[in-house]
N, C-alpha and C positions, 0 to 999 in steps of 0.2 A: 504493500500500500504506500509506502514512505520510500519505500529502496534500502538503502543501506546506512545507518549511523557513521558519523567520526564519532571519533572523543570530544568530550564538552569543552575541551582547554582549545581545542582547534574550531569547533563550531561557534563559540562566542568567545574569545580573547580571556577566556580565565574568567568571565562575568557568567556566571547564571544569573537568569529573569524570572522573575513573575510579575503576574496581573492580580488584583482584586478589584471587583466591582462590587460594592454594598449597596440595595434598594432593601425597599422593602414594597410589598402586596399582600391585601388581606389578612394583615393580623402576621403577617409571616416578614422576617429579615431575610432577604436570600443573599446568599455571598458565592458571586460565583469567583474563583479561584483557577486560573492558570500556572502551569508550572509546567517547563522542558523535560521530556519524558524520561532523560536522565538520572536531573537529580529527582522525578518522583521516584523512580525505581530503587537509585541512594539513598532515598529515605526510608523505604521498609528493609532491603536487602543490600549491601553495597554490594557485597560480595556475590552477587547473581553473577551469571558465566554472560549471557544475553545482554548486560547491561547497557552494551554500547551500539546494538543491533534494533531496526525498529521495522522488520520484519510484518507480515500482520498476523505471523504465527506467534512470533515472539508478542506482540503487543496485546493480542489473542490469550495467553496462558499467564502475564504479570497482570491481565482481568479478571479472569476467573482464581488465580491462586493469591493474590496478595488484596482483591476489593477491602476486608474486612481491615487488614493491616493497615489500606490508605486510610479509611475511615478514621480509625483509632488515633494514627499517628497525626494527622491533621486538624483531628477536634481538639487534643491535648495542647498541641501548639498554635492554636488560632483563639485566640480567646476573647471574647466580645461581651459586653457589661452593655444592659440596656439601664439608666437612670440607678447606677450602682451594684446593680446586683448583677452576678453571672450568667449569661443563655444558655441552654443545655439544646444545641443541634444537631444533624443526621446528617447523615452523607445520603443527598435523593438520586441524584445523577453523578453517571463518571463514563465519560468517554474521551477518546482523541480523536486532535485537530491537527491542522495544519493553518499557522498563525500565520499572517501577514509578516511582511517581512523580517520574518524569523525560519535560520536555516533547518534547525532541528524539529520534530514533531513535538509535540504539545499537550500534555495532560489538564481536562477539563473539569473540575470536580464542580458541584453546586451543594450547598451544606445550607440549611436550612434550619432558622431558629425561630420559632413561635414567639411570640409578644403578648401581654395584656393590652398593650395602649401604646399608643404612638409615642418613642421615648424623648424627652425632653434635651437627654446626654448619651453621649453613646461616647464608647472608648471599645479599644483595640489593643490586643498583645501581641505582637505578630513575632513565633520562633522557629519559622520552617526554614532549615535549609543553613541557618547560619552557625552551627555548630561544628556545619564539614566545610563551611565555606564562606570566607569572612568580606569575599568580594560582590556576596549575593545583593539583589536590588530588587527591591517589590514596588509596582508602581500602581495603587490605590484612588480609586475614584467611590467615592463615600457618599449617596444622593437618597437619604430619606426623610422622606418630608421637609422639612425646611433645614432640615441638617445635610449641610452641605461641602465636602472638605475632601481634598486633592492633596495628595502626599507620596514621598518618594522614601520608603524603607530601607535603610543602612544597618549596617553591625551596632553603629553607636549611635541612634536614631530607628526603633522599631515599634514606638506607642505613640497612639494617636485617640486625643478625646475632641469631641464637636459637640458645643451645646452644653448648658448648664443649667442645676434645677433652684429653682427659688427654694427659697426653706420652704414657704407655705403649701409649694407641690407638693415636697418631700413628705412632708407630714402630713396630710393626704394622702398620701398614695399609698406608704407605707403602716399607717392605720389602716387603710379598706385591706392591703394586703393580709394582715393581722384579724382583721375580722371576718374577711374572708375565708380564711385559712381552716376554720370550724368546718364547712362545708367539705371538704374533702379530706377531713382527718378524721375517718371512719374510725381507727383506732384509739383516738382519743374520746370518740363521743362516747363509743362502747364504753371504755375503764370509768370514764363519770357517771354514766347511768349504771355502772353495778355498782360503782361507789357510793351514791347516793341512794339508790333502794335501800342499802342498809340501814341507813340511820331511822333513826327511833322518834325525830321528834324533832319540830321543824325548828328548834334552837341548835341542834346537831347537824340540821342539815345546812343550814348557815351558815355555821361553823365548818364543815367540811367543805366546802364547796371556797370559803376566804381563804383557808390553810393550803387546801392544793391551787389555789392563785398565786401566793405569795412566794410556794415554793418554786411552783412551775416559770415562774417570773425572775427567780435568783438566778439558778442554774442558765435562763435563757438569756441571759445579759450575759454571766459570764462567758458563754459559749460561742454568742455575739460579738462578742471584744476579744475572743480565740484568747480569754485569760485560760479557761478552761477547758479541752476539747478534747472528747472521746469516739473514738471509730464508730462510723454511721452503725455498721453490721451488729455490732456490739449493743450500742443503744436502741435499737430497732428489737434485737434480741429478747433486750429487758423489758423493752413496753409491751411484747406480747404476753412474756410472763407475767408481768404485773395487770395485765389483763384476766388472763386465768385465775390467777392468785384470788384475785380478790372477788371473781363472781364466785368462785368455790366457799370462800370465807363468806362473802353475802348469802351464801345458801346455805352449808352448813354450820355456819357460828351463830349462835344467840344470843353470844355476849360483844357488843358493837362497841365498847368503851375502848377501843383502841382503833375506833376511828378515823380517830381525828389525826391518832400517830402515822398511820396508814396514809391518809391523804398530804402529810408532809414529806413523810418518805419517796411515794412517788410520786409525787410533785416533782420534787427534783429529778429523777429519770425523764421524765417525759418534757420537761423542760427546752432538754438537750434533745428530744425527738422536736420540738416548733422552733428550735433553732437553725434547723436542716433550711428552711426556705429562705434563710437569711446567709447560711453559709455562703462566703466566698465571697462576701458584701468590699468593693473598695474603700479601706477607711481613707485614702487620697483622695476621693470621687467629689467630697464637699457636705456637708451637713449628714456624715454617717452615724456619729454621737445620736443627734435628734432625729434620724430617720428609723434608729435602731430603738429609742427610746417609743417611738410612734407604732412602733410596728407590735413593739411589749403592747403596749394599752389597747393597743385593736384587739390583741388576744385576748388580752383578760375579761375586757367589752363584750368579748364573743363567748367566753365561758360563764362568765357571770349572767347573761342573754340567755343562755342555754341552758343553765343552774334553772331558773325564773320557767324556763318552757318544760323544763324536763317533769316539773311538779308536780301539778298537776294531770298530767300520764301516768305518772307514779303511783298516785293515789287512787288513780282508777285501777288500776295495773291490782293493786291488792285488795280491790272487793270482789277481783274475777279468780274462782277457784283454780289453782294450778297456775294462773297467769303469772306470777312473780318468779316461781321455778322453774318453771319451762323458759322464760326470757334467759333468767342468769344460766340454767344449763346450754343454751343457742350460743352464749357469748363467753362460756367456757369455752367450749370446743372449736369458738374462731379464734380464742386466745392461743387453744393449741396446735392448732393446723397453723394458724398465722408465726409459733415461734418455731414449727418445723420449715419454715419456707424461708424462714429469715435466718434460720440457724444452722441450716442441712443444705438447703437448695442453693 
């Protein structure tokens, strides 16, 4: 398809190129990403025998045997913060080209990061390539939404930020984040509704419901400020058990006077589990103190919210025979299949 490679010191003078083009569509950032099929191939294998060949057999078998390798190795080293926080993107497309006045063929990737909202700031980590090669140049065209910014990537020149957020954004967006965050933290809604069936008496359940606040609020600051940080797999671990734990203990214990110890103890576990959505947060970024500080009280907002909803269900919950124990046996055994997934799988 291409014919035959040189070596990359004879096809471009010792410079390897890239391209970045950043937009965004639909809620989605696409970056699409050029790179001399080279050093892609350098970057998952130097040592390939084919390296220097662009064949369409050869370009053919560095598709099918190393796509997962591009993937990995380009999401690690391209790192993109929408209004502080990290993107988590995919590799959707990978093909080759043949670039306009460039000798060599052409590796295509498009990596695709979802968005909540059009971002106010956006920043870039860019490390491909200049680890094997300190003469590399990445030449970046950045056009979303009114964020707009043209840049030439060097050894000593490879981050780029466009766009800044008010504080009053920041605290905004990262309280809705925070309050939002209830809605898809199935694991946390379960542990407080078997949390709270136990209690005996709506001064205990007030009490229960402020102590695992205040705990879940320590831990999530310190974790936040990376004073404190424990491996996701680990803390994911423990909120499953402490899931089980405690709908077993709501079902078979009678005696609840250790409640309230209960709801500080994993308070603090779980804590480090609504830390996860802030992890990787730039504290260079601008208002990350107060963004981090906002994003606590959206949570708390949303549990104490959800303390206030969960009650009266509760209370219905225990005029229907069987209704109380069959719930907490449902929410044992997602306790348990949930820390065999997280612990095993």
């Amino acid at each position: 398809m291409f014919g035959i490679w040189v070596p990359v010191s004879a096809a471009h003078g010792n410079i390897s190129v890239a391209y970045s083009d950043i937009s965004m569509e639909k809620g989605i950032i696409k970056y699409v990403f050029q790179l001399d099929m080279y050093d892609m191939i350098a970057e998952v294998n130097l040592d390939d025998p084919d390296i220097n060949l662009s064949t369409q057999e050869v370009l053919n078998r560095f598709y099918s045997k190393y796509h997962a390798e591009v993937a990995t190795d380009l999401l690690s080293k391209i790192e993109l913060y929408a209004d502080n926080l990290p993107l988590k993107g995919k590799l959707t497309q990978f093909r080759f080209i043949e670039k306009e006045g460039e000798a060599q063929p052409f590796a295509e990737v498009v990596l695709e990061y979802p968005v909540r909202n059009v971002p106010r700031q956006l920043a870039l980590n860019y490390n491909v390539v200049f680890e094997r090669d300190q003469w590399h140049v990445n030449y970046v065209n950045l056009h979303v939404d009114e964020l707009q910014k043209t840049a030439v990537f060097i050894t000593q020149l490879h981050e780029l930020q466009v766009g800044q957020m008010s504080l009053q954004y920041a605290l905004k967006q990262f309280f809705l984040i925070g309050l939002e965050y209830w809605l898809t933290a199935v694991e946390a809604i379960l542990f407080l509704l078997a949390l709270l069936i136990g209690c005996r008496s709506v001064k205990q359940y007030l009490m229960v419901a402020v102590i695992f606040a205040v705990a879940l609020c320590l831990t999530l600051i310190l974790a936040g400020l990376h004073i404190l940080v424990l491996p996701d797999r680990f803390v994911e671990s423990l909120i499953a058990l402490s899931i089980l734990y405690i709908a077993l203990n709501s079902l078979f214990n009678k005696n609840m006077k250790y409640q309230i110890g209960l709801a500080g103890g994993f308070g603090l576990i779980h804590g480090f589990g609504f830390a996860e959505a802030v992890s990787g947060m730039r504290v260079d970024g601008g208002h990350s103190v107060s963004s981090l500080a906002a994003y606590n009280v959206g949570i708390e907002t949303g549990l104490l919210l959800l303390a206030l909803i969960l009650y009266p269900i509760i209370h219905y919950l225990h005029k229907i025979k069987r209704g109380i124990p069959a719930l907490l046996t449902a929410i044992a055994l997602f306790g348990l299949v949930w820390f065999i997934i997280k612990a095993y799988l």
